[in-house]
N, C-alpha and C positions, 0 to 999 in steps of 0.2 A: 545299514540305514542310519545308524548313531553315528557313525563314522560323518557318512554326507551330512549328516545336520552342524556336526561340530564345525564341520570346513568350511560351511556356509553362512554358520554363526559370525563371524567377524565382518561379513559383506551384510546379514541383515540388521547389525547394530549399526553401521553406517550409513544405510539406507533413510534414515529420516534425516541427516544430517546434508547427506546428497542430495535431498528432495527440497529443503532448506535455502542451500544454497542455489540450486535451478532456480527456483521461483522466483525469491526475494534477489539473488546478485546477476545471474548468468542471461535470465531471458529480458529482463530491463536493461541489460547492458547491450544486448542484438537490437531492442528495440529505439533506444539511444542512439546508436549506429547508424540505425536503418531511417530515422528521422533527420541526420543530420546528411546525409547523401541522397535521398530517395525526394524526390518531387510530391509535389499533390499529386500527378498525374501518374505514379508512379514508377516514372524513369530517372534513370541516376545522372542525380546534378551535383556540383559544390557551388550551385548560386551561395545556399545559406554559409558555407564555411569562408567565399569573399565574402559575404557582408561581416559575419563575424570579424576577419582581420581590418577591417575597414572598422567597425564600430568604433565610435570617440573617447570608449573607455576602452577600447582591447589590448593597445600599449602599456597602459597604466597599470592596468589587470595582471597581465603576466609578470610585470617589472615589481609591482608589489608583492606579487605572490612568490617567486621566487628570491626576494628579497626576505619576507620572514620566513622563510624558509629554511635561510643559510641562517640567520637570527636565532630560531626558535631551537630547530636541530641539535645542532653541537653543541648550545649551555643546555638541554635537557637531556640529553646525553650524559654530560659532564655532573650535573646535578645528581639524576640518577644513580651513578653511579658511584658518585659518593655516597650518599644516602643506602644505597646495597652495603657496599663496604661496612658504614659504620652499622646496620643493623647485625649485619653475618659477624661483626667483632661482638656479636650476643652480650653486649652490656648490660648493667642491671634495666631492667622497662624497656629493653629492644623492642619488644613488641607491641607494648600500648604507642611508642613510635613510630610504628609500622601503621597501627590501626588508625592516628593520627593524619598521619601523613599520606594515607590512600583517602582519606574523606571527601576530595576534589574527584575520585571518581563516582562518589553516588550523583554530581552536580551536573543539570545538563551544562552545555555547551551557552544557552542562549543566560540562562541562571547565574554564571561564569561572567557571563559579560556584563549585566545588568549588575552582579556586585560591585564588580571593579568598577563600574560606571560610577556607584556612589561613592568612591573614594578619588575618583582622578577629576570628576568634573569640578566647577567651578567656588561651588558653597558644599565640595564633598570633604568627605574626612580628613582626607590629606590637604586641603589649604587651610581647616581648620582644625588640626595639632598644629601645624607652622606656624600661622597664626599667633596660636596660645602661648607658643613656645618664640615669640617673638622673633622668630626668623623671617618671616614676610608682614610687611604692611599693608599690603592687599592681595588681595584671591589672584593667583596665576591660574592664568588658563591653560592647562595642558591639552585639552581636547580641540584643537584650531584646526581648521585647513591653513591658514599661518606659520604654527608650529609642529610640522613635518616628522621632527626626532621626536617631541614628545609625545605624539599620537604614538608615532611608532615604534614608541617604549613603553605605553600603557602596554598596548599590544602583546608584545612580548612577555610582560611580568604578567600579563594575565593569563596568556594559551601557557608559560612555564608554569605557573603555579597551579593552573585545571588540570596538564594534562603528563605533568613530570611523573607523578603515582605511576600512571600505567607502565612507564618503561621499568622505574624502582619496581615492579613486581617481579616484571622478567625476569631483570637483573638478579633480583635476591633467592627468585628459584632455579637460574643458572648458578651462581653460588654454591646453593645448597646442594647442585649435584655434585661438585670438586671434592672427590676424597678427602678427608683430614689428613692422610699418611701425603699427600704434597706439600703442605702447612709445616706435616714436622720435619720432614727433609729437609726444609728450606732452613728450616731454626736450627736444624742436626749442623748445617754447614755456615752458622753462622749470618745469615740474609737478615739484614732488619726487615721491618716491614713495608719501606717503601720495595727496595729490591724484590721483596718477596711479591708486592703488587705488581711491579713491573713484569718480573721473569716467567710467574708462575700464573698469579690470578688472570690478570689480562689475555695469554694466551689460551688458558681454558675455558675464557669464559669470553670466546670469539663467536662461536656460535648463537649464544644469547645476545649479544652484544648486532652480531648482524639481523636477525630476527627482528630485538629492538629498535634501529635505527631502519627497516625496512616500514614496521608497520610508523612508526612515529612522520616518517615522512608523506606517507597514503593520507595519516590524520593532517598532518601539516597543510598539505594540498587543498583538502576538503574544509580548511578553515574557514568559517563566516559569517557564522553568529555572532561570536566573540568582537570580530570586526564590525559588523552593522550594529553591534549593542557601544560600542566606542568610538567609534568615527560614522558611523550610517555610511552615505555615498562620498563622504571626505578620502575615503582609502580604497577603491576598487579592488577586488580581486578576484581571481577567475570564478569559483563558485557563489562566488556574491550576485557575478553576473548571468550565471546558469539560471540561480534562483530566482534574479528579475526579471531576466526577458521570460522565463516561464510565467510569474504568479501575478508581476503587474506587467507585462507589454502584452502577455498571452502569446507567445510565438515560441513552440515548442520546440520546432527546426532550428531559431539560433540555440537556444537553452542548450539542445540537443548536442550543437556544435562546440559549445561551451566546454558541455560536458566530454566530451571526445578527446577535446583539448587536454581535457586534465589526465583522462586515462592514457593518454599517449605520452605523458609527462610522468605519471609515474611509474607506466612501465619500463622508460627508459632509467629512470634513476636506480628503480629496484634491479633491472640489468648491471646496470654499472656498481652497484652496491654489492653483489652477489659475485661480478667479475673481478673484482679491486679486492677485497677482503679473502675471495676464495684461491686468488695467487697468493697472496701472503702467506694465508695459511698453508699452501702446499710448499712455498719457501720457509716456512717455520718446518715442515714434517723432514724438508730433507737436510 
C-alpha cells in the first residue's frame, strides 16, 4: 500500500497544476477555436476568418507584429545574455544587480507602457533633459503616426526594458547548472574568456537559451499594452486587434479569429525554433 501511494505521489502533486492549466489555458483555447469556425447556428463556417483577412487593419496587424518581433527578440536575447554572463562572473554586488535588474518584472505590462509614455511623449522627460541640455530647441515628437521609426523604437526600448529580466533569469539559472570543472578546463588549456563563451558556455547553455527564446517569443506575440499605452491605434497589431473587436466592436467570432491567428503563429515559430536549434545540437553531439 506505501509502495502504491509513493508512485502515485508525483501524479498527485501535479494534479493541481494539470487542473490549472485545463481551466485557465486548454478549454479557453477549444473555445477560441470553436468561436472562430462555428456559426451562430452552429455549423462550421470561416465567414468570420474572411472578414478577419479582409479587416482594414489585418495587413498592418501582422506586418507590425511580426516586425517587433524580429526587433524585440534577438536585442533581448543578446541583452539577457549579457546580463547572465556578467552576473555568473559573481562580481562584488552581482546580486543586488540581479535584484535590480528583475524589477521590470514585478511591473504590469500596461504600467510598462504608461512609464515610457511619460518619457517619450511630447512635454515627457526625454525632450525635457534635451531640452535642458541644449540639444533641442523645441519638444520633438516621438510618438506620431508621421514618425513611424520613432514610434517603433519607443516600442522596442520599452517591451526590451519590461521584459528582458525574464529571459536574464533563465539564462542565469542555466548558468548555474554548467559545472565549474568546464570553466577550469577551459583556463587548464589556456581559452580566454571570450573563446571560453563561445566553445563552452553557449553550447551548454542551449537548452536554456531555446526555452528562452521560445517563451520570449509567445510574449512577443501577445504584446499590446505596451503598444496601445504608446502609439493607441497609430500601430496595430494582432492582439491589439483581438482585444478590440472583443471589448469595443463586441464581436467575439473576429476576436476569436484574431486570436487563432496568433496561436497558429506561435506554434509554428516554436516548431521552427525547437527544429533549427535541436539539429545543431545533435551536429554539436556528433
Amino acid at each position: 500500500m506505501r509502495a502504491r501511494t509513493e508512485e502515485l505521489l508525483p501524479f498527485a502533486l501535479l494534479l493541481p497544476s494539470v487542473i490549472f492549466l485545463a481551466l485557465l489555458i486548454l478549454i479557453p483555447m477549444v473555445q477560441a477555436l470553436l468561436l472562430a469556425v462555428q456559426a451562430d447556428s452552429g455549423g462550421f463556417t470561416t465567414e468570420y476568418l474572411a472578414r478577419m483577412s479582409g479587416d482594414v487593419n489585418f495587413n498592418d496587424a501582422w506586418r507590425d507584429t511580426l516586425l517587433l518581433l524580429i526587433l524585440i527578440v534577438p536585442l533581448q536575447i543578446v541583452l539577457a545574455l549579457v546580463m547572465a554572463l556578467l552576473i555568473n562572473s559573481r562580481f562584488r554586488g552581482h546580486q543586488w544587480f540581479l535584484y535590480i535588474y528583475a524589477i521590470p518584472l514585478a511591473i504590469s505590462d500596461l504600467a510598462a507602457g504608461i512609464l515610457w509614455l511619460a518619457v517619450f511623449t511630447e512635454r515627457g522627460y526625454l525632450n525635457t533633459v534635451a531640452q535642458g541640455a541644449g540639444l533641442l530647441d523645441t519638444p520633438r515628437v516621438f510618438l506620431s503616426f508621421e514618425n513611424f521609426p520613432g514610434l517603433l523604437a519607443a516600442i522596442v526600448i520599452a517591451e526590451s526594458w519590461r521584459a528582458t529580466a525574464i529571459v536574464m533569469v533563465i539564462l542565469v539559472a542555466g548558468l548555474q547548472l554548467i559545472p565549474r570543472d568546464y570553466f577550469e578546463a577551459a583556463d587548464l588549456f589556456g581559452a580566454n574568456r571570450l573563446r571560453r563563451t563561445l566553445h563552452v558556455v553557449l553550447p551548454l547553455l542551449r537548452p536554456s537559451l531555446q526555452s528562452a527564446l521560445i517563451i520570449r517569443t509567445i510574449f512577443a506575440f501577445q504584446t499590446f499594452a505596451v503598444v496601445l499605452a504608446l502609439a493607441g491605434r497609430n500601430l496595430p497589431v494582432i492582439a491589439a486587434e483581438a482585444y478590440s473587436w472583443y471589448a469595443n466592436n463586441r464581436n467575439a467570432h473576429l476576436a476569436a479569429s484574431y486570436a487563432l491567428l496568433l496561436l497558429g503563429l506561435t506554434a509554428v515559430f516554436t516548431v521552427l525554433y525547437i527544429r533549427v536549434l535541436g539539429l545543431r545540437e545533435a551536429e554539436v553531439k556528433r
